[in-house]
N, C-alpha and C positions, 0 to 999 in steps of 0.2 A: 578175608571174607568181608562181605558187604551186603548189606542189605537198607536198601531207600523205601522208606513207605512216605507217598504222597499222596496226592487229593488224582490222580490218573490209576493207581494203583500200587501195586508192591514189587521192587523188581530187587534181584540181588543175585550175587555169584552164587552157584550151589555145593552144598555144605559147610562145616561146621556146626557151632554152637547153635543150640534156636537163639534167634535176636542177632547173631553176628552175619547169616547168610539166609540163601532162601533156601531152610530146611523142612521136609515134610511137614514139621509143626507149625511152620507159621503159616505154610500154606496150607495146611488144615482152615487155622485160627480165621486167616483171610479171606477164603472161600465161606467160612460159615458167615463170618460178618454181613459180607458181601448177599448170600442168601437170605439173612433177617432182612437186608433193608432192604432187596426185591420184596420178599413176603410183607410187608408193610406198605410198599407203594404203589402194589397193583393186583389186580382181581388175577392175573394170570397166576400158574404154578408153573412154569416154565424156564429154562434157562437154557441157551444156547450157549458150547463154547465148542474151542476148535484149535486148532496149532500151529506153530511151524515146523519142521522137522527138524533142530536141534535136539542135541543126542539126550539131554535132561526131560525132554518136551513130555513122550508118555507118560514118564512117570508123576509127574507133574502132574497133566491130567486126570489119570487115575486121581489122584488124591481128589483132587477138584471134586472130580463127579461122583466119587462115592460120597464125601463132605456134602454135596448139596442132595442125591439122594438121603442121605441119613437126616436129614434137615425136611425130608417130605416133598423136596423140590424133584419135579420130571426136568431128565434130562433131555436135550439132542445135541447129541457129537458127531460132529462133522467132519473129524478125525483132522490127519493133515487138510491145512485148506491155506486161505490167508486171511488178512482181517480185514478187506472192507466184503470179501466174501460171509462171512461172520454177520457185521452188520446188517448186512441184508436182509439175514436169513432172522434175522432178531425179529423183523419186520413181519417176512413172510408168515412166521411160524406166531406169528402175536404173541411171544413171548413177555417174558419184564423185564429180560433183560439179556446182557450178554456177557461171555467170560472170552479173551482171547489168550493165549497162553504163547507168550513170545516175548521176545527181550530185543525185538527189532531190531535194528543195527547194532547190538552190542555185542564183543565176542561171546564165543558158543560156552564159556564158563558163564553164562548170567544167563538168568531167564525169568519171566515177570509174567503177572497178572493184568493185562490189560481190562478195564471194566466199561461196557455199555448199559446203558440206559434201555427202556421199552422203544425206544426209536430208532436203536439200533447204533446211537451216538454216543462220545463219550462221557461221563457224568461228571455233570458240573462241579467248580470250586466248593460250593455249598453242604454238596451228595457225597462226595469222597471225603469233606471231612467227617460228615455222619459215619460214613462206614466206619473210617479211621479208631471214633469213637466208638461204636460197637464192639469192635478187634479190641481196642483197649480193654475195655470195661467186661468184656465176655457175655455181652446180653444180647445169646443168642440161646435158641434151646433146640434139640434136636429130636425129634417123631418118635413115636412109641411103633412098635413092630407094625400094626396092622396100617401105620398112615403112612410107610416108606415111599419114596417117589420110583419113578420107573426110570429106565436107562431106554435110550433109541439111537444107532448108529444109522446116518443118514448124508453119503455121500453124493447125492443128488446137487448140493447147490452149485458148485465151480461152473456145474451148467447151464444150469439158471442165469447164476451170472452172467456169463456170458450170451446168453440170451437175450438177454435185457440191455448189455452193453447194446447187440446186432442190430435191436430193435429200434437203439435211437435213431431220431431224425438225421442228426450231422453224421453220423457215423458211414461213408459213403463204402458200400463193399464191393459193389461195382469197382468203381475208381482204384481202389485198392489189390483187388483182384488183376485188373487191367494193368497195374503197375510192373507188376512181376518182382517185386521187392526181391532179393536176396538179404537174407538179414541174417548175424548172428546174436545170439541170447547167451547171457552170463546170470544165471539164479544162484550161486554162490550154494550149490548142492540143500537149498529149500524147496518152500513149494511151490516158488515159481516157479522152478523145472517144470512143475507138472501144469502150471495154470499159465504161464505165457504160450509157450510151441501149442498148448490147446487153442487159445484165443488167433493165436496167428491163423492159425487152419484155420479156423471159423471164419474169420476175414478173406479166405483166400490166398495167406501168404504161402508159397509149396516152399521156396529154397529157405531152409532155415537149419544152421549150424549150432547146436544145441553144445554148449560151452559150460560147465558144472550143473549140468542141469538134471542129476539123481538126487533125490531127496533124501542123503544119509544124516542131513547133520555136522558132516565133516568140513564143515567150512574150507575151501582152499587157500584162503585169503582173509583178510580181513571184512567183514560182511557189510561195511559200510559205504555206499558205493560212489567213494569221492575218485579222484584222477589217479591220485596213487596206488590206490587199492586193483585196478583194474587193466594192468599192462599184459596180461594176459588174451583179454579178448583184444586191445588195441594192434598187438603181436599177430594176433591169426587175423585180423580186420586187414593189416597190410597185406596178408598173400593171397589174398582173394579180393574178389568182386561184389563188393557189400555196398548193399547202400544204403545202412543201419545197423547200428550196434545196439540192443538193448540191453540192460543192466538194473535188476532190482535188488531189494535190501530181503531178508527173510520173511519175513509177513506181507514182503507184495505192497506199501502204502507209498514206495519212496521210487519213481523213478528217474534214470539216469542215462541220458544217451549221448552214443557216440556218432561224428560224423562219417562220411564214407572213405576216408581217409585214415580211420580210425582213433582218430584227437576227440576232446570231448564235445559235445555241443555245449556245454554248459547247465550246473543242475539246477541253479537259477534259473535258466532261461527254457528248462522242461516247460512249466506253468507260461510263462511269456508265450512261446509258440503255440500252446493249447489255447489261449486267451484270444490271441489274433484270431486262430479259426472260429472262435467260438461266435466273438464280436464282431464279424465279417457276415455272420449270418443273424446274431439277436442283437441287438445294442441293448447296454446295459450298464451296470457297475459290477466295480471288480474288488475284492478283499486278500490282499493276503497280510502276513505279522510284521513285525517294526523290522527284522532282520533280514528283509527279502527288496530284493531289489529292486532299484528307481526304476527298472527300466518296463517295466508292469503299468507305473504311473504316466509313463509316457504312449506307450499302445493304446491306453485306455483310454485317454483322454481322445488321443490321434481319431478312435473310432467315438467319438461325443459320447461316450461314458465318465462315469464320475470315481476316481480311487480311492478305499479309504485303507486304515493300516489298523491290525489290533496287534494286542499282546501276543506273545508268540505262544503254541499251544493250542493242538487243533479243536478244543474247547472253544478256544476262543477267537479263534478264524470262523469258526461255523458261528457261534453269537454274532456277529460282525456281520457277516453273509446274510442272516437273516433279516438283522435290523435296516441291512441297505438294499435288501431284495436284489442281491449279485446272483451276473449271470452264468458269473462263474468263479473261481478265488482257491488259495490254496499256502504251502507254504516253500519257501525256498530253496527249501533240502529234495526238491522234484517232488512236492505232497499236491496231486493235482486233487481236487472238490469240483465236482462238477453236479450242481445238486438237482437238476432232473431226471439221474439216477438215483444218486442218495447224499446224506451231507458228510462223505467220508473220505480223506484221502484213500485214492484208489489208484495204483499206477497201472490196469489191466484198463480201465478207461480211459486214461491218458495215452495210452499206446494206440487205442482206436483212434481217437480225434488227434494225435499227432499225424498218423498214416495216414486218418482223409485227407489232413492237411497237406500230406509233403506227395498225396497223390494227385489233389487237384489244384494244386502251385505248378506242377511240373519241375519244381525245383531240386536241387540236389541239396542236401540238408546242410552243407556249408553255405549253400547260396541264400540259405532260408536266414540259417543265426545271422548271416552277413549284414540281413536287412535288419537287423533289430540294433535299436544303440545298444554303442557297445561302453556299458560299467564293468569294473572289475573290484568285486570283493573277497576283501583279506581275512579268514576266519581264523582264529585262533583262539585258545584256551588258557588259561592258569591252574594247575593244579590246588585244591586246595588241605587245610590240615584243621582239624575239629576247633582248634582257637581260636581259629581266623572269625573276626569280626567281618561278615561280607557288606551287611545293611551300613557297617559304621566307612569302609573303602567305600559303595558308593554314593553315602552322605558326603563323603568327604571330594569327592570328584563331582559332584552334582555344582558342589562350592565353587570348585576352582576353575570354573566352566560359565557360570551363572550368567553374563554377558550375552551367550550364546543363545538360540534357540531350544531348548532343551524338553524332552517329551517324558515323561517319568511314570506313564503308565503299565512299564513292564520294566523295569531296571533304570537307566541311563539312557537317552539317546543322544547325544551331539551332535546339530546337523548346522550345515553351512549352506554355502547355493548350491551347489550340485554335490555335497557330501556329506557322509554322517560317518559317525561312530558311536557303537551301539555294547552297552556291558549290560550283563545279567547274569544271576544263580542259573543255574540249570537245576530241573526239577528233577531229575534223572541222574547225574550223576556229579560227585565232590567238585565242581569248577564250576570258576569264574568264563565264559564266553563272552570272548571279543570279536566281534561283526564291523569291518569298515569298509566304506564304500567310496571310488570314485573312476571316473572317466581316465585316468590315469591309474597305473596297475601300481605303478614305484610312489604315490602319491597314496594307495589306499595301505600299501605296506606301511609307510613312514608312518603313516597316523595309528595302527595300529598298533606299532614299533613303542609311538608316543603314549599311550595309552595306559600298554604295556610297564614302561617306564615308569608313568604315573603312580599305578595300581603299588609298582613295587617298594616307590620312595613312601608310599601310604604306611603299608603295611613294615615299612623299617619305621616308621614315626610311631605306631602304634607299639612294636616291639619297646623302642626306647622309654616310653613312658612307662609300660609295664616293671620294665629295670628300674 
């Protein structure tokens, strides 16, 4: 069992112990927190949450929304949806705030409280550790019978959404219409099923081969939508005539596409090709996190815009975003932000501005990634164990490095002239994340390799002194 509470929210596998996993009690404890510190930061009584269709999700829920009614808090459940659907609706509904109940890429044994803000974004470093403190401390109180809040089941937004997507200016439907796209979709049995084959109709797309796309929860795969995970829709991409694969994560924030060939385009370079179209038509700046690729830096510039890089954490891609007035930014796991809609990784936006894109290029979407440099980054992990000193490995690499360029606002980064290698905690789950980048695939491996190596002779040095 496991259970992570951070300053994003609470996520953990379901059941056991309270405290060892994410059991009704703690999602009690965390909803109500989460309730005080809306009821203290704004005049609303409101609270939007919504889900993914993981099989723990309802029940889940439920607790939620009865915890925040019993707290005086109105509800509106959106029931299955995704979360930058969620956000929106935070917005529309002028709520305080918002609850998204999904464990995003993780398997369907986890599942988490995602937390927004009255903006509909997610709450800062500062916010979740209040909440944090709240949960601890139990200094929350809940309504005497006659101030109980109301409940409202309100499945109207996925089309709003996508309304609003129709509505932007680059979003060409024409263009995309006139294409005649044949595309298959891979939702990994969420709620993309139900919110991508929507948004393609809206577009115009008619030929569309709908590939796990029932909302049971039954994950067919691993629900994180890297290369490996996905040889399934690659498999039925070769016996037909496609000329796109699309692939999301369970809340819809993360997309991931294939070429017509069915190879990947790269989840990287999702954001790349949304950026070009984007910057072809606004010039501007562009943001995404330390772990995302050079080759963002390069488009951006290419169109007389300015790059800059934050901490990784769509918290802090959106701070960044704002402070550089980007005209568009995101993160490199396919988290496209495109904030004329709103500041949220959104992969149902991304899918519109990639289609306008790959409708008025004329191009075929290997000819598209063809034209972007071509980087290749090596990701990997280290498991970790509750001893492990992580701050003390990378003080200790920070050291042995010092010579180098080095960027220390989110972990480690090592960068050289055309490469970096990049360590960090992850806030989400017990690893170490190693990110290395270069123009050379056998060149971002070896350094990752090295790294790797590094981290491990650390932690035998740290061992020995303990003996």
């Amino acid at each position: 069992m496991v259970l992570i509470k951070s300053i994003s929210g609470i996520r953990g596998t379901i059941g056991g112990q309270p405290g060892s996993g994410l059991t009704p009690l703690d999602t009690v404890k965390f909803a109500a927190a989460f309730g005080a510190w809306t009821m203290r930061n704004s005049d609303s009584n409101k609270v939007v949450i919504g889900r993914d269709a993981r099989i723990s999700g309802e029940m889940i829920s439920q607790l939620v929304s009865q915890t925040l009614i019993g707290m005086g808090i109105d509800v509106v459940d959106l029931g299955l949806s995704t979360t930058p659907t969620v956000e929106m609706a935070v917005t529309m509904e002028k709520a305080s705030g918002g609850i998204i109940i999904t464990a995003s890429h993780n398997p369907g044994q986890w599942n988490a409280l995602k937390l927004l803000n009255q903006a509909g974004e997610f709450i800062s470093d500062e916010e979740g550790k209040t909440v944090l403190k709240i949960a601890e401390d139990n200094s929350y109180e809940f309504a005497e019978v006659l101030h109980l809040g109301t409940y409202k089941k309100d499945d109207s937004y996925l089309d709003k959404h996508i309304k609003a997507i129709l509505d932007l200016p680059l979003v060409n439907t024409k263009a995309i219409a006139e294409a005649k796209f044949k595309v298959a979709v891979d939702a990994v049995n969420s709620t993309g099923g139900i919110a991508v084959p929507r948004l393609l109709r809206a577009l115009g797309v008619e030929h569309i081969k709908e590939i796990y796309c029932d909302p049971t929860g039954h994950f067919p795969h691993n629900p994180e939508p890297l290369p490996e995970n996905l040889t399934h829709i690659s498999n039925e991409m070769n016996k037909g005539n496609y000329d796109l694969g699309i692939v999301v994560d369970p809340d819809v924030d993360r997309l991931a596409l294939l070429q017509e060939d069915g190879t990947p385009f790269g989840e990287e370079y999702t954001l790349v090709a949304v950026a070009d179209y984007v910057l072809g038509h606004n010039k501007g700046n562009t943001v995404s996190n330390l772990s995302s690729t050079m080759a963002l830096r390069v488009v951006t510039e290419e169109k007389g815009g300015n790059y800059f890089a934050s901490a990784v954490g769509e918290v802090n891609v959106v701070t960044e975003m704002k402070k550089q007035n980007a005209v568009i930014g995101g993160e490199g796991n396919g988290g496209v932000i495109y904030p004329e809609l709103h500041y949220g990784r959104d992969a149902l936006v991304g899918i519109a501005l990639f289609l306008s894109h790959l409708a008025t290029s004329g191009m075929k979407a290997s000819r598209l990634r063809a034209s972007y440099p071509n980087f290749h980054i090596s990701k990997n992990k280290i498991e970790l164990t509750p001893e492990i000193d992580v701050d003390g490995i990378l003080d200790s690499i920070r050291k042995k490095y010092s010579k180098r360029p080095i960027n220390a606002i989110d972990g480690v980064k090592i960068e050289w002239d055309e490469e970096w290698v990049h360590l960090r905690k992850s806030n989400t789950e017990p690893i170490i994340r190693i990110y290395s980048e270069s123009s050379s695939e056998s060149t971002a491996e070896h350094l990752a390799n090295k790294l790797i190596a590094d981290i491990k002779d650390v932690i035998a040095d740290m061992n020995s002194v303990k003996e």
